[in-house]
N, C-alpha and C positions, 0 to 999 in steps of 0.2 A: 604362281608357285604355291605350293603344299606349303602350311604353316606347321612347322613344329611347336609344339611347347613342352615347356620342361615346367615339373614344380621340383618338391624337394629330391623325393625319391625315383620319381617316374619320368619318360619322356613319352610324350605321345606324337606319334608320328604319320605315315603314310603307310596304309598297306599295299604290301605288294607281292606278286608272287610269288618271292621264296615263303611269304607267310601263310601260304594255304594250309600246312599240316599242322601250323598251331592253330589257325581259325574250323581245323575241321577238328583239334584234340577239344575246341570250347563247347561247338553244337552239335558235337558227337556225345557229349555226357548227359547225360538225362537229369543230373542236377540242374545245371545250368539252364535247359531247354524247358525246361517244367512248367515256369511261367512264365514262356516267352511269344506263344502263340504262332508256334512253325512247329514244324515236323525237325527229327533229329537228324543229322547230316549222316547217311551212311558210303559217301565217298567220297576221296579226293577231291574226286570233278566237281561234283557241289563245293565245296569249299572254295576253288579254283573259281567258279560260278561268282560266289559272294565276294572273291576278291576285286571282278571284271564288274561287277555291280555298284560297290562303293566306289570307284573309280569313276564309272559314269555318273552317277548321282551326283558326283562332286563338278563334273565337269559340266553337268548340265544344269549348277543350281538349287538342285533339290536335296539336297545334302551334305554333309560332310563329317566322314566314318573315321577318328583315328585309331591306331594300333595303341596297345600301353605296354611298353616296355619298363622294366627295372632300368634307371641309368646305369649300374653298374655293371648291366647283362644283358647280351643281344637274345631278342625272342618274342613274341609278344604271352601274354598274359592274359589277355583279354582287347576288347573296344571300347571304343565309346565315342559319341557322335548327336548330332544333330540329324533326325528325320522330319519330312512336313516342311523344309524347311520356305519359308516364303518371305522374298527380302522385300518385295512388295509391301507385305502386311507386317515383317518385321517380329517376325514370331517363328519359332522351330520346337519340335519337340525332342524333348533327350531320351535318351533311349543307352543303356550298358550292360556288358556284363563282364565277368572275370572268371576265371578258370577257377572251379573248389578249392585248389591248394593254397590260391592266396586270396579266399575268405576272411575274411575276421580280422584284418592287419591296417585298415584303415586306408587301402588304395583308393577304393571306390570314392571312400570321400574327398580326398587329393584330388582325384580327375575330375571328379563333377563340379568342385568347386573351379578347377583351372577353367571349364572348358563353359560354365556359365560366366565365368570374366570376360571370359572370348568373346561366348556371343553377344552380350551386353556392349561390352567398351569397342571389339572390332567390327564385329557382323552387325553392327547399329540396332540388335534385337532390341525389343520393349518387352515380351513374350516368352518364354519359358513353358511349356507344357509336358506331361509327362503322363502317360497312361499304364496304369499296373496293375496286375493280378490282387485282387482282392486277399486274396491270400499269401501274397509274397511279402509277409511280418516284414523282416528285415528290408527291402527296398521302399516297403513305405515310409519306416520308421527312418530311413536314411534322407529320405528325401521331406519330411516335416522336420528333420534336424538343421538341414540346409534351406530352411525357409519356405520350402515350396508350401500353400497353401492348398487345400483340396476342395474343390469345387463340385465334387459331387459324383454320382455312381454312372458309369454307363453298363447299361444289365443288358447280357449276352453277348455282350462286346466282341471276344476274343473265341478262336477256338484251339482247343489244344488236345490233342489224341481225340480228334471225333467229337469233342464234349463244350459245349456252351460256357465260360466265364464272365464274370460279371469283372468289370474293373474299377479301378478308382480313379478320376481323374485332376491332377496340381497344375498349378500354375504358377509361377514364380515372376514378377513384374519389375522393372526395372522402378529405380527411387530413383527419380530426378532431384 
């Protein structure tokens, strides 16, 4: 069964497809999309696509994508998720994002913290990894807030509109 969790304000849950037109209003915006290393969704079907994707991924072990809802308001908001994930080695990478309009309100760090508890204490993680646009100020500086540690640069990592980015790559370890 799909794990819900809830923090203060947010729950994060299962996506499914009545969520395609928020999950295509988040990678249809070119903010969001900027430094994400995909092309921008320009239909339904793609979005529809990425709902039938984190489903599978989930189903098969290699992930697991939730939706972020406001508790007070059905919708989603944005994801957030574990990619990479390998229970073998006990390590996943995170990976989020949130719709522009609810920037700068302190979500992002609500779910990442919820969902690094998760895979720590449930998903028996030791591991934590996270790879980001060099340029994306704010998810770096969010994610040295929440402890992750940066381990160094992978150059030309990522591409984004045709073009080479270098990333930076954290890792966040479990304290026994």
């Amino acid at each position: 069964m799909f794990p819900i969790l809830e923090t203060e304000r947010l729950r994060l849950r299962k996506i499914i497809s009545t969520d395609a037109q928020a999950i295509f209003d988040c990678f249809s915006n070119n903010d969001v999309i900027r430094y994400y290393g995909q092309d921008t969704l320009t239909s339904l079907e793609q979005a529809e696509q990425f709902v039938e994707f984190f489903a599978k991924n989930y189903e098969e072990k290699r992930g697991i994508r939730w939706g972020i809802e406001l508790r007070e308001k059905e919708g989603l908001i944005g994801t957030i998720g574990f990619n990479v994930w390998s229970p073998k080695h006990k390590r996943a990478e995170i990976g989020y994002e949130l719709h522009p309009y609810y920037w700068g309100k302190g979500y992002a760090t609500e779910a990442i913290s919820k969902v690094i508890s998760y895979g720590f204490n449930e998903l028996d993680l030791t591991r934590i990894g996270a790879v980001v646009f060099i340029e994306n100020k704010p998810s770096n500086e969010l994610l040295k807030k929440l402890g992750f540690k940066k381990e160094g640069i992978l150059r030309n990592y990522m591409y984004q509109n045709g073009i080479p980015h270098d990333t930076n790559v954290y890792s966040l370890i479990k304290s026994h």
